[in-house]
C-alpha positions in Angstrom: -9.4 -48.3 -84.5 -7.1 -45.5 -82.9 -5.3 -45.3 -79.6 -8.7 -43.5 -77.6 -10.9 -46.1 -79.1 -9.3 -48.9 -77.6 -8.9 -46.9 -74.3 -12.2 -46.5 -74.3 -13.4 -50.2 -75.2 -10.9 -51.6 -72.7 -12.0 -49.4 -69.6 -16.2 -50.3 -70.9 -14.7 -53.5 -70.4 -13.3 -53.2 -66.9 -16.7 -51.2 -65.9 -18.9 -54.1 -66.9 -16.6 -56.4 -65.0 -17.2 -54.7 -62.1 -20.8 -54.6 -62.5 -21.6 -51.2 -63.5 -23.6 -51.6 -66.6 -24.8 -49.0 -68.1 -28.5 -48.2 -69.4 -31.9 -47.7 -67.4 -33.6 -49.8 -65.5 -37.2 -50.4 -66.6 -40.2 -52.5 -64.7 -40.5 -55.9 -65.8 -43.5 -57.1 -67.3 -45.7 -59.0 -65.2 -43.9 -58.6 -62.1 -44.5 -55.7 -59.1 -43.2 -52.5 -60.5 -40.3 -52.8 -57.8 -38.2 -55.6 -60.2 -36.6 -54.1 -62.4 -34.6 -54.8 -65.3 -32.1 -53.6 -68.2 -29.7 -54.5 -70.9 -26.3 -53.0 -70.5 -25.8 -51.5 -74.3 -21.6 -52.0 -73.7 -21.5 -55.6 -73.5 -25.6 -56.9 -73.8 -25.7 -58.6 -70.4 -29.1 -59.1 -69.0 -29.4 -57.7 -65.4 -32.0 -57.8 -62.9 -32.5 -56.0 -59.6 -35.5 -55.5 -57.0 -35.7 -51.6 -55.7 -38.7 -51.9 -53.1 -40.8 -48.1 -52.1 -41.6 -48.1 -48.6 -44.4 -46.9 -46.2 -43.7 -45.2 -43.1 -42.4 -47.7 -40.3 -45.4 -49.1 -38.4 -44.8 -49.9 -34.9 -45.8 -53.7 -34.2 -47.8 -53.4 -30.7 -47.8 -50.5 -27.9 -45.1 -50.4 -25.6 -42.6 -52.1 -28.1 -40.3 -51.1 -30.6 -40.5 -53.8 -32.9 -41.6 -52.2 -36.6 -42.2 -53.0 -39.9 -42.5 -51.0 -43.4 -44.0 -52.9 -46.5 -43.2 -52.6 -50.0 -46.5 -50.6 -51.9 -46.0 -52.8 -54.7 -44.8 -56.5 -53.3 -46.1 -56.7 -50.1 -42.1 -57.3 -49.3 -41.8 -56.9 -45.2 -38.9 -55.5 -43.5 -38.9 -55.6 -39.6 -36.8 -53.5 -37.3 -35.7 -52.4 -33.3 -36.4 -48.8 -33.5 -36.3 -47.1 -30.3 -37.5 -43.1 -29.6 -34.9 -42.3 -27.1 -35.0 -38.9 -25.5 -32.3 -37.4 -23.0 -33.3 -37.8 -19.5 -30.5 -36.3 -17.4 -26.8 -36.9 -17.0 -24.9 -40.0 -15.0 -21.9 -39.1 -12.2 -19.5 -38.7 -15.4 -22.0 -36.6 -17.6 -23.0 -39.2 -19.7 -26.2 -38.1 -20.6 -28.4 -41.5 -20.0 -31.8 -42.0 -22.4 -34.7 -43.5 -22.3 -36.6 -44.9 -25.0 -40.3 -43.5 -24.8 -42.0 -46.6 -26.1 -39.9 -49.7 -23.6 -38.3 -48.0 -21.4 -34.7 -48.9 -22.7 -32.0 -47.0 -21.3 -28.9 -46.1 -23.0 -26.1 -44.0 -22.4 -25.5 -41.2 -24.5 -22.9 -38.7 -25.2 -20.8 -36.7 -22.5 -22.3 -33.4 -21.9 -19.6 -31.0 -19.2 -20.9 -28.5 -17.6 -17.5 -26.3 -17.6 -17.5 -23.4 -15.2 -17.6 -20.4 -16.5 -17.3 -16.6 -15.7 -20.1 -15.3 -14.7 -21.8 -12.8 -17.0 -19.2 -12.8 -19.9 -19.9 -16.8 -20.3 -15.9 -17.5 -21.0 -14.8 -20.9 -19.9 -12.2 -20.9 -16.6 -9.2 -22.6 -17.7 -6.1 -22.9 -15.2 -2.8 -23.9 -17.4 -4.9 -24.7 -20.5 -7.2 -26.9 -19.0 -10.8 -26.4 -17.9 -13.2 -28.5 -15.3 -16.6 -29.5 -15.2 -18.5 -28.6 -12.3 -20.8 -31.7 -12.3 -18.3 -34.4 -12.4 -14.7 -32.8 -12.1 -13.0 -33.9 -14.5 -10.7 -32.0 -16.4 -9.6 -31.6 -19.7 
């Protein structure tokens, strides 16, 4: 055995340590096509692992955001807060505040500045590298 081969046998060794076996995964038999298993050809370990395919995220009830999306081959269930925020104007500091269209949650969003500009040409107004927002007045 030369000096490559044993590089190469001692870093198969290190990646099956680690838990990255090689080979593909196949379906096992008599179980949902989303188990899945494989024999890693570098050091013959066994190993099992569940990859589940999803429907689309089915909202629970109207006027809530509580979902769920099922495995098509399990039946596995997976339930989730998802909100459907849109902007719906701007706080005192130009937080944009949103409001999610199924609950009514309200969150506040990113800063959006309205920075004066000059008319017509649409260039920023900055006095000593600095430029100010005419809906809350800060300036940065």
């Amino acid at each position: 055995m030369g000096l490559w081969d044993k590089v190469k046998s001692v870093a198969i060794s290190a990646k099956c340590m680690t838990g990255w076996h090689a080979g593909d995964y196949t379906p096992i038999e008599r179980e949902p096509k989303c188990h899945l298993e494989k024999t890693c050809p570098d050091c013959n370990k066994y190993v099992t692992t569940v990859k589940h395919k999803f429907s689309s995220w089915e909202y629970l009830s109207h006027g809530r955001c509580d979902a769920n999306k099922e495995c098509i081959h399990c039946g596995h269930v997976e339930t989730e807060i998802r909100h459907e925020y849109k902007a719906q104007g701007k706080d005192a500091n130009c937080s944009v505040i949103e409001v999610c269209n199924r609950c009514q949650d309200q969150k506040l969003g990113r800063k959006e500045h309205n920075w004066i500009k000059i008319p017509f040409t649409n260039t920023e107004v900055k006095a000593d590298g600095k430029r100010k927002c005419k809906d809350c007045g800060i300036m940065e």
